[in-house]
C-alpha positions in Angstrom: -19.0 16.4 11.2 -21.0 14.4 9.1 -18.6 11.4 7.4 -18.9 11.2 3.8 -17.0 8.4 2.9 -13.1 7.7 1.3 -11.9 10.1 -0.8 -8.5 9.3 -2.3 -6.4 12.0 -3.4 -3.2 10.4 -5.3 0.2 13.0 -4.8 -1.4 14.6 -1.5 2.1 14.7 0.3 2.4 18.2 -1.1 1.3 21.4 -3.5 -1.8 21.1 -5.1 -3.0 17.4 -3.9 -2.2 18.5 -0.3 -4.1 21.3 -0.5 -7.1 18.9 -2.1 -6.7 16.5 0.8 -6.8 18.9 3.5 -9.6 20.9 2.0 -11.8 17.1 1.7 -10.5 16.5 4.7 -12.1 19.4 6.2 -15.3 18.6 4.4 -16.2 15.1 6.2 -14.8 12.6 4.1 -12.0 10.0 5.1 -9.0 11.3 2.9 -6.7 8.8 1.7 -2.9 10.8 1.9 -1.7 9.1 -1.2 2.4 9.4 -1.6 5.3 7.5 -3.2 8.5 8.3 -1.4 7.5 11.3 0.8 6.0 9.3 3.5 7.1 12.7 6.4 5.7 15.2 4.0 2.6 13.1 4.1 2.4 12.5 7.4 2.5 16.1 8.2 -0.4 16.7 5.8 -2.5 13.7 7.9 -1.5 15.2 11.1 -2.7 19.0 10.0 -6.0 17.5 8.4 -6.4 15.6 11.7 -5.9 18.9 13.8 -8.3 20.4 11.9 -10.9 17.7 12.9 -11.0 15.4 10.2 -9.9 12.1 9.6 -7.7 10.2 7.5 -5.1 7.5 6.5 -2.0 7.3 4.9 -1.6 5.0 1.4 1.8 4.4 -0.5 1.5 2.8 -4.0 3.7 3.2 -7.2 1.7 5.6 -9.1 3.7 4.3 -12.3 3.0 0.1 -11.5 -0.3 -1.2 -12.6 -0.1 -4.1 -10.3 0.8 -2.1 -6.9 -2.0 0.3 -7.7 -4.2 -2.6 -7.8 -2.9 -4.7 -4.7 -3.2 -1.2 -2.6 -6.2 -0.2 -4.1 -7.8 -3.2 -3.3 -6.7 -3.8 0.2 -7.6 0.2 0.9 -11.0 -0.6 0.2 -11.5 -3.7 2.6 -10.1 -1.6 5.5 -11.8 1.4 5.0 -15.1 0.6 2.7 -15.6 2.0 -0.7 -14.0 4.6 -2.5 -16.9 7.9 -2.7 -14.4 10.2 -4.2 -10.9 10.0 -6.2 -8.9 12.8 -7.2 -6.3 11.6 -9.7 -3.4 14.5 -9.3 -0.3 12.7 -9.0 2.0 13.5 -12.2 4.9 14.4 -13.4 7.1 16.7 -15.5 9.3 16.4 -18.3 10.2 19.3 -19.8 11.8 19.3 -23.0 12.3 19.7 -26.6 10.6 16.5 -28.0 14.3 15.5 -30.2 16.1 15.7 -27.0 13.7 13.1 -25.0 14.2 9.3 -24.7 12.1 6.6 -25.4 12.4 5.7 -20.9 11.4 9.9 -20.8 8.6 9.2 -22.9 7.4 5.7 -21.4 7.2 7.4 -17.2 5.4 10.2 -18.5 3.1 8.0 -19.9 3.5 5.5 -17.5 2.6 8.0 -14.6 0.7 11.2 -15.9 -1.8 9.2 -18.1 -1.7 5.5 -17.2 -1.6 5.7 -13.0 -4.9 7.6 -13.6 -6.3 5.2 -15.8 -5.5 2.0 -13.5 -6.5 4.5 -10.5 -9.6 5.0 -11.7 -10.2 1.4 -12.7 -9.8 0.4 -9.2 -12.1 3.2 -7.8 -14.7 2.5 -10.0 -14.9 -1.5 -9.4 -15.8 0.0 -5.8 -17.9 2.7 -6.3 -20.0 0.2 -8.7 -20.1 -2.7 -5.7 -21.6 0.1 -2.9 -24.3 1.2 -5.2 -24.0 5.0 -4.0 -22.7 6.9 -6.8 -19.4 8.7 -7.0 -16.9 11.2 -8.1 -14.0 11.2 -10.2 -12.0 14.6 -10.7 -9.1 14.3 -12.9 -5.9 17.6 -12.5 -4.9 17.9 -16.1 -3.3 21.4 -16.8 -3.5 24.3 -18.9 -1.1 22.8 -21.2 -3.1 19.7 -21.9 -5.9 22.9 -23.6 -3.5 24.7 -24.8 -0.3 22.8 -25.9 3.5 24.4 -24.6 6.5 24.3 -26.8 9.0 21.9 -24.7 6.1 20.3 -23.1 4.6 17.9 -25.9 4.8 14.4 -24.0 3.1 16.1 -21.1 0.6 18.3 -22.8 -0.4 14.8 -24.4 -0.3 12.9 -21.1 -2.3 16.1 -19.9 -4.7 16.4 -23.0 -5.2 12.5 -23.0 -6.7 12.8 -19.0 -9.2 15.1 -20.4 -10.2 12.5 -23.0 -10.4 9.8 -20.8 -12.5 11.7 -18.3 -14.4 12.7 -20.7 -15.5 9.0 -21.8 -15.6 7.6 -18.2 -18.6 10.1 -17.7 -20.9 8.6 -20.2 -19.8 5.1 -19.2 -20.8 5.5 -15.7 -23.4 7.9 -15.8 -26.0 5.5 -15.1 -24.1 4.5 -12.1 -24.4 7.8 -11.0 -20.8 8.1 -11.3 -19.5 11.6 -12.3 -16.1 12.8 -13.9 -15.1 16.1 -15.0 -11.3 17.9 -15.2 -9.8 20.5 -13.7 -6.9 22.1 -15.4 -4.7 24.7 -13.1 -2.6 27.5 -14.5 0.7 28.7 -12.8 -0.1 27.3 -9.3 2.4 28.7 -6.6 4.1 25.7 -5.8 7.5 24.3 -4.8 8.1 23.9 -8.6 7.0 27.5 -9.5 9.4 28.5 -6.5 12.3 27.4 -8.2 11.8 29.7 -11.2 13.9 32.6 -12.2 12.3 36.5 -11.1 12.7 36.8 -15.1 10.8 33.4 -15.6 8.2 34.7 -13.2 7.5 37.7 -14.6 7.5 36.3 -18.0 4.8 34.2 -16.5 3.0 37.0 -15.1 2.2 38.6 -18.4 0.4 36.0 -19.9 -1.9 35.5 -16.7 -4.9 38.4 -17.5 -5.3 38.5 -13.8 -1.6 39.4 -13.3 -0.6 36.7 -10.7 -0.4 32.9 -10.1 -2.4 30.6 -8.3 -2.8 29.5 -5.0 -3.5 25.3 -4.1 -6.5 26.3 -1.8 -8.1 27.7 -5.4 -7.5 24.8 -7.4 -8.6 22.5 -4.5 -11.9 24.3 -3.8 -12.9 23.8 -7.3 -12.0 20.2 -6.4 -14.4 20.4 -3.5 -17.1 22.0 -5.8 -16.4 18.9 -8.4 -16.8 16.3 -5.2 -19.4 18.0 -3.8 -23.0 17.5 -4.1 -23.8 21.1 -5.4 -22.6 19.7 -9.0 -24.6 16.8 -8.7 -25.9 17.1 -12.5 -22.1 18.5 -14.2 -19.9 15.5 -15.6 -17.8 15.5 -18.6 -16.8 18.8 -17.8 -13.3 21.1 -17.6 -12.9 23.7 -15.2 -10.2 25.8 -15.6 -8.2 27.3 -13.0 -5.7 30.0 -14.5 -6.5 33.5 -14.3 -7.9 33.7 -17.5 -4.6 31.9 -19.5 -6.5 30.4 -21.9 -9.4 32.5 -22.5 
């Protein structure tokens, strides 16, 4: 298998960003198994990509600290060469009516969902820049961030303001050869979606047009697609993942 470079996926200890890692993983590059606090869960992810023939490495960092992004970030690179992909997935959720949320609510929903992305990329870019070889940024917003969600304002906007951002990184580093474009996921099956009521889930159900939720492996394989050299000339784009939610 051909290596094609370090491709950090931040929140890869589970869900969607495993998926992500294990399907890069599978692809060639060197996945970076980003986590916070579930250092087994990530392991398991490394091991399975490893079984599977790839490679990778395990990288802890506090997705809501500017300065321990950086530190890691920075130390990441010098062990294991430049950054050729970044998938910024970690978040967060905060659901509730916007009265009933504290200022500290507010801040780490900020703090994580919009900001950890910002400083992520940041760091990423700084390398991808230095090695000359182009790049790929892919950024897991949500439907909610297109759509908007009643009891989901501070993280539609944390969602909505990825888009944004993305959207302006791609003309700044264009010329770099840089690229960065969204991907928003619908209901996702997930340990989160497990946790809903049948009555929740079938509420769910009926506003999906193709009448069920997600899997990871679909949202990560437009991930892949994103990464991938076969959309070479798309950046600045959203690709949504959500059987037809907000069409």
């Amino acid at each position: 298998m051909t290596q094609k470079g370090v491709a950090l996926v931040t929140g890869a200890s589970r869900g969607i960003g495993a998926a992500i890692a294990k399907k890069l993983g599978s692809q060639g590059y060197l996945v970076g198994v980003h986590y916070r606090s579930g250092k087994s869960q990530a392991e398991a992810i490394l091991s399975e990509i490893k079984t599977a023939g790839g490679k990778g490495f395990l990288i802890s960092f506090n997705i809501g600290n500017p300065a321990d992004i950086t530190n890691t970030i920075e130390g990441m690179v010098k062990e294991y060469g430049p950054v050729a992909a970044l998938v910024n997935n970690a978040g967060i959720t905060g659901d509730a009516l916007l009265m009933r949320q504290s200022n500290e609510q507010i801040d780490e929903l900020l703090n994580v969902n919009l900001r950890g992305a910002i400083v992520c990329t940041r760091e990423c870019v700084k390398s991808m820049i230095k090695a000359k070889n182009g790049g790929s940024i892919v950024f897991i917003s949500s439907v909610v961030g297109e759509t908007g969600n009643a009891g989901q304002s501070v993280y539609s906007a944390t969602k909505s303001g990825l888009i944004g951002f993305a959207k302006s990184i791609a003309q700044e580093v264009a010329s770099r050869k840089i690229r960065s474009n969204v991907v928003t996921p619908g209901f996702i099956k997930t340990d989160m979606t497990e946790n809903l009521t049948d009555a929740q889930k079938e509420s769910i159900l009926r506003s999906i047009p193709l009448e069920r939720m997600g899997e990871p492996e679909e949202v990560a394989n437009a991930v892949a697609f994103l990464v991938g050299t076969d959309s070479r000339y798309i950046t600045g784009e959203v690709i949504a993942v959500n059987g037809g939610m907000s069409t």
